[in-house]
C-alpha positions as CSV (number, residue, x, y, z in Angstrom):
1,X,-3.6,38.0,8.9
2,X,-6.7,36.5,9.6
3,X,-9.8,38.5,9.7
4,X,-12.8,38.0,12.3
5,X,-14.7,36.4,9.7
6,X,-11.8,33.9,8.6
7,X,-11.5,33.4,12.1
8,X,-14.7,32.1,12.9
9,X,-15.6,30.2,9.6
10,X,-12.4,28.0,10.6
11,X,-13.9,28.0,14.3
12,X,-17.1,26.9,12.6
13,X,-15.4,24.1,10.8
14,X,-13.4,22.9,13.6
15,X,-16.4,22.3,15.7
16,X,-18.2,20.7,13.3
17,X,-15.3,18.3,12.8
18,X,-15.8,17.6,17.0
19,X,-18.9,16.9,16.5
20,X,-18.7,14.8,13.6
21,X,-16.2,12.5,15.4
22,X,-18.4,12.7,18.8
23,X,-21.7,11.3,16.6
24,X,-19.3,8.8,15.3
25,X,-17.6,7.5,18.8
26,X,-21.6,7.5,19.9
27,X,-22.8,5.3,16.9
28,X,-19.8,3.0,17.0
29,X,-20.2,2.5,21.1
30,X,-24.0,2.1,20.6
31,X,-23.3,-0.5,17.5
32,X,-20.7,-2.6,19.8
33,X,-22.8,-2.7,22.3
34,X,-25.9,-4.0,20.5
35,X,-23.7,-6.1,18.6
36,X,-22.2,-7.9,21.7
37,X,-26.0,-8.2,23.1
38,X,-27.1,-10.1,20.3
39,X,-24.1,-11.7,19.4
40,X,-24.9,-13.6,23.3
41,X,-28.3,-14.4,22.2
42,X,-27.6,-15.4,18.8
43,X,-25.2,-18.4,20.4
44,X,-27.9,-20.0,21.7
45,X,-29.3,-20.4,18.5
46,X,-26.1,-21.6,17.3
47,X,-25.8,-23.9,19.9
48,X,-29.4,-25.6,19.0
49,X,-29.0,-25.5,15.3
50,X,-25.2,-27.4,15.7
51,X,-26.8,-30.4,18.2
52,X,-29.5,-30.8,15.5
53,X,-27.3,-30.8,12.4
54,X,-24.8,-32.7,13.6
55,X,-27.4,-35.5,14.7
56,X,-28.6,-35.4,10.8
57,X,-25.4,-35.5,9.7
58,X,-24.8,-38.4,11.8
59,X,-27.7,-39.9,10.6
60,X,-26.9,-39.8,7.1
61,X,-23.3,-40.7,7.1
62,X,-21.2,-37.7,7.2
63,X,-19.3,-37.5,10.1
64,X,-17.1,-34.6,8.8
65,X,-16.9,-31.1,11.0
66,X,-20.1,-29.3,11.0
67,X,-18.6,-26.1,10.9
68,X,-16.6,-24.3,8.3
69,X,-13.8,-22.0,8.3
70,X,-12.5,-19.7,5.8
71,X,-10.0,-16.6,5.7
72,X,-11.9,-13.1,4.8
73,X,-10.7,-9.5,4.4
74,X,-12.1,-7.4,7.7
75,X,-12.0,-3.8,8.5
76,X,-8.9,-1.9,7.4
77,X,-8.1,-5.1,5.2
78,X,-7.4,-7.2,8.3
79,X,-7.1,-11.3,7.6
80,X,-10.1,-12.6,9.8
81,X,-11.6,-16.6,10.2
82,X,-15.6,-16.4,9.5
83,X,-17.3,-19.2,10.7
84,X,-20.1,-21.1,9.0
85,X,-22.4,-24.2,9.2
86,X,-20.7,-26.6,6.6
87,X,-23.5,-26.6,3.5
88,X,-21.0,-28.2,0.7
89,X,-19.6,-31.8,0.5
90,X,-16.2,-31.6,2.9
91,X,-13.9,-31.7,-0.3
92,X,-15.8,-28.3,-1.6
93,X,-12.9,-26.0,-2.2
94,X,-10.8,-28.9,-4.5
95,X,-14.3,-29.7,-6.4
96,X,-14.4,-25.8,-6.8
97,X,-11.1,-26.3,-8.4
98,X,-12.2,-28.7,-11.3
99,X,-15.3,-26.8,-11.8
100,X,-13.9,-23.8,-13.1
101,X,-11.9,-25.8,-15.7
102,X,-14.9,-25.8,-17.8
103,X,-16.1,-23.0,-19.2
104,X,-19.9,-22.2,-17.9
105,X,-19.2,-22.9,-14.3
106,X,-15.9,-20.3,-14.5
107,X,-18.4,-17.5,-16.7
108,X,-20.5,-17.8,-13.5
109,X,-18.1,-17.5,-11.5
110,X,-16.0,-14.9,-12.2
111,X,-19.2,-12.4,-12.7
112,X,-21.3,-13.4,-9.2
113,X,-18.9,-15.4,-7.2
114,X,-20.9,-18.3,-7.1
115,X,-22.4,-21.1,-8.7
116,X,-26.7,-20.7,-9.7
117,X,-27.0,-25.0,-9.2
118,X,-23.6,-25.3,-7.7
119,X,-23.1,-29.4,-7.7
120,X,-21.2,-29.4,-4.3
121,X,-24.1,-28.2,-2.0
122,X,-25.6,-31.0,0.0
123,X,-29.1,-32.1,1.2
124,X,-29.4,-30.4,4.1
125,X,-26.9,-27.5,2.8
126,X,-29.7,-26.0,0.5
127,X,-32.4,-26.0,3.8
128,X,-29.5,-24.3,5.6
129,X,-28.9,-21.8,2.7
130,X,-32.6,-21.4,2.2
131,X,-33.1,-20.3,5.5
132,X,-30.3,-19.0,6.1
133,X,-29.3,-20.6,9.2
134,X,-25.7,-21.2,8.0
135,X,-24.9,-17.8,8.9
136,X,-25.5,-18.6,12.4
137,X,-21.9,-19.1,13.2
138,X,-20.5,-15.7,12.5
139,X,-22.2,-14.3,15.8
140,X,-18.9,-16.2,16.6
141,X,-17.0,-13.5,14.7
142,X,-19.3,-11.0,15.9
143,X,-18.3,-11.3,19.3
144,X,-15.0,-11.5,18.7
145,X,-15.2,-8.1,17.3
146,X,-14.0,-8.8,13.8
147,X,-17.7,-8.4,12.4
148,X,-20.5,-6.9,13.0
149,X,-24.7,-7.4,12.3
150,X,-24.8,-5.4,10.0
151,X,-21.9,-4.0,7.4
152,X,-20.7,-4.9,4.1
153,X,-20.6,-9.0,3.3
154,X,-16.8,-10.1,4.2
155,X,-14.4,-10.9,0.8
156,X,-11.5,-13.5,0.4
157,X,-8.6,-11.8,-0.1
158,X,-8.0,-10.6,-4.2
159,X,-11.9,-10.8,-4.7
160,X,-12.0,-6.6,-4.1
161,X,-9.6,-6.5,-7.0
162,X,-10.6,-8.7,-8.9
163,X,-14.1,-6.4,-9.7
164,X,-12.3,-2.9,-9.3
165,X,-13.9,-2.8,-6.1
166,X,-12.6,0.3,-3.5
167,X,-10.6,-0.3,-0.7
168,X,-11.1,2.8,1.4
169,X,-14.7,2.6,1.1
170,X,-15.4,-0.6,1.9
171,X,-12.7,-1.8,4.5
172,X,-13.7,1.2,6.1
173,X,-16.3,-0.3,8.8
174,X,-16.4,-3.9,10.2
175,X,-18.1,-6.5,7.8
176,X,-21.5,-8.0,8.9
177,X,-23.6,-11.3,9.2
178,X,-26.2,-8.9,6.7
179,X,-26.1,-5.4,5.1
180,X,-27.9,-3.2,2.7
181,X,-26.8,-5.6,-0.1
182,X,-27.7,-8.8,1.9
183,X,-30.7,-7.5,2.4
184,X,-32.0,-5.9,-1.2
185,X,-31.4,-8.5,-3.7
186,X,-28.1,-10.9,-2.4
187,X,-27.6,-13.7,-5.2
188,X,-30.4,-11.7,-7.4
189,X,-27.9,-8.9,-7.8
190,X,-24.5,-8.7,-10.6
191,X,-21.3,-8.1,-8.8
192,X,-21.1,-4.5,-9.7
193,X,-24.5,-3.9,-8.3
194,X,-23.6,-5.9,-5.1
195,X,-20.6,-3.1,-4.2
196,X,-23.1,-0.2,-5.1
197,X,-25.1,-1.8,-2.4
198,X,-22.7,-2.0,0.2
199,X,-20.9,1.6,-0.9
200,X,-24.3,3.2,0.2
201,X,-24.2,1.2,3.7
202,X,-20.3,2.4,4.2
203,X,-21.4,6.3,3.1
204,X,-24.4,6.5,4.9
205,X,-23.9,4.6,8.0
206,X,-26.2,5.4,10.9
207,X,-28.2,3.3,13.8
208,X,-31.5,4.0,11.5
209,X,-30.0,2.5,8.3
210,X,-28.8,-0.5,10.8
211,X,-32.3,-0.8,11.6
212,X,-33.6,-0.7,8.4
213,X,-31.4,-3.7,7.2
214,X,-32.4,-5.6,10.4
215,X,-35.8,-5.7,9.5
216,X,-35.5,-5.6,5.8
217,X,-33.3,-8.4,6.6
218,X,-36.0,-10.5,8.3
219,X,-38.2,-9.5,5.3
220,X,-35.4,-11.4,3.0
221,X,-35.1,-14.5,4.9
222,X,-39.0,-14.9,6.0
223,X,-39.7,-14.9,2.0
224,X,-36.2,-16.3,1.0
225,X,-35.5,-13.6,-1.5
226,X,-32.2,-13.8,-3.3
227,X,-30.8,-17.0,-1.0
228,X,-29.2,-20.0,-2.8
């Protein structure tokens, strides 16, 4: 039989279990609700941005979509679209193919995920990147509810696997527009580095580490650290 110590130590841990999942219904509701509040404003930005890019594309000659679309690994490894300003020529993904037939384009890829001078970025896709202003559309996403502003940077599908990456930890929140990796060293960063980054976000979620990344964030793109 229990005695009246045993009794209360598992009383003890069962209310610090209720209050564990209380904090977390409270940060979740508060993070939605932020979320969907900026999410509204942020498509007016997206709005302004599209009318003016798709006037210089016009100008220039490409009348291809403006926008692009590509499948990504959510929370609890759901299959999500993420939206983005188009920064690569429309053909990107068969270029993509060719590249990594030769050797130094496939060495860079496989260890970062992307290409240092990648050939298929266009004109006004390095000012977008830059600045990064082609992440505008996933406030698209955002509303939707299959990201958030801040969380781990969304995968394709075998790319978690493909670096030994952890499931449970980091399909374990919603992904987001930036993060604690997107905002400490993005392309300046290996791979292995990159999931450190975000594994800290996942274990140490809270509305003051959000905060931090929003401004830190700010910091990144106001100085352009780590974009290409």
């Amino acid at each position: 039989m229990f005695s009246q110590l045993d009794e209360l130590e598992l009383n003890n841990k069962e209310n610090v279990k209720i209050i564990l999942k209380v904090k977390e219904l409270g940060y979740n509701i508060i993070k939605r609700l932020f979320d969907v509040l900026v999410g509204m404003i942020g498509m007016i930005f997206v709005i302004i941005v599209a009318i003016i890019y798709k006037i210089i594309a016009i100008i220039t000659g490409d009348f291809k979509p403006i926008f692009y679309c590509q499948n990504r690994i959510g929370k609890n490894g759901k299959e999500f679209k993420l939206y983005k300003f188009r920064t690569m020529i429309y053909n990107a993904d068969e270029v993509l193919k060719e590249l990594l037939k030769k050797s130094k384009y496939k060495k860079e890829w496989n260890k970062y995920q992307k290409l240092s001078n990648d050939p298929r970025i266009t004109k006004i896709g390095h000012i977008l990147r830059k600045t990064s202003l082609d992440e505008l559309p996933q406030f698209i996403n955002v509303l939707k509810g299959n990201m958030s502003l801040i969380g781990p940077r969304p995968l394709l599908k075998g790319e978690l696997d493909a670096h030994n990456g952890n499931h449970n930890i980091y399909e374990a929140v919603r992904p987001g527009i930036s993060g604690w990796w997107a905002s400490h060293g993005r392309s300046g960063t290996t791979y292995e580095e990159r999931l450190e980054l975000e594994y800290f976000y996942v274990k140490n979620k809270s509305l003051l580490l959000d905060l931090k990344c929003i401004f830190c964030t700010i910091k990144a793109v106001i100085w352009k650290s780590g974009a290409k």
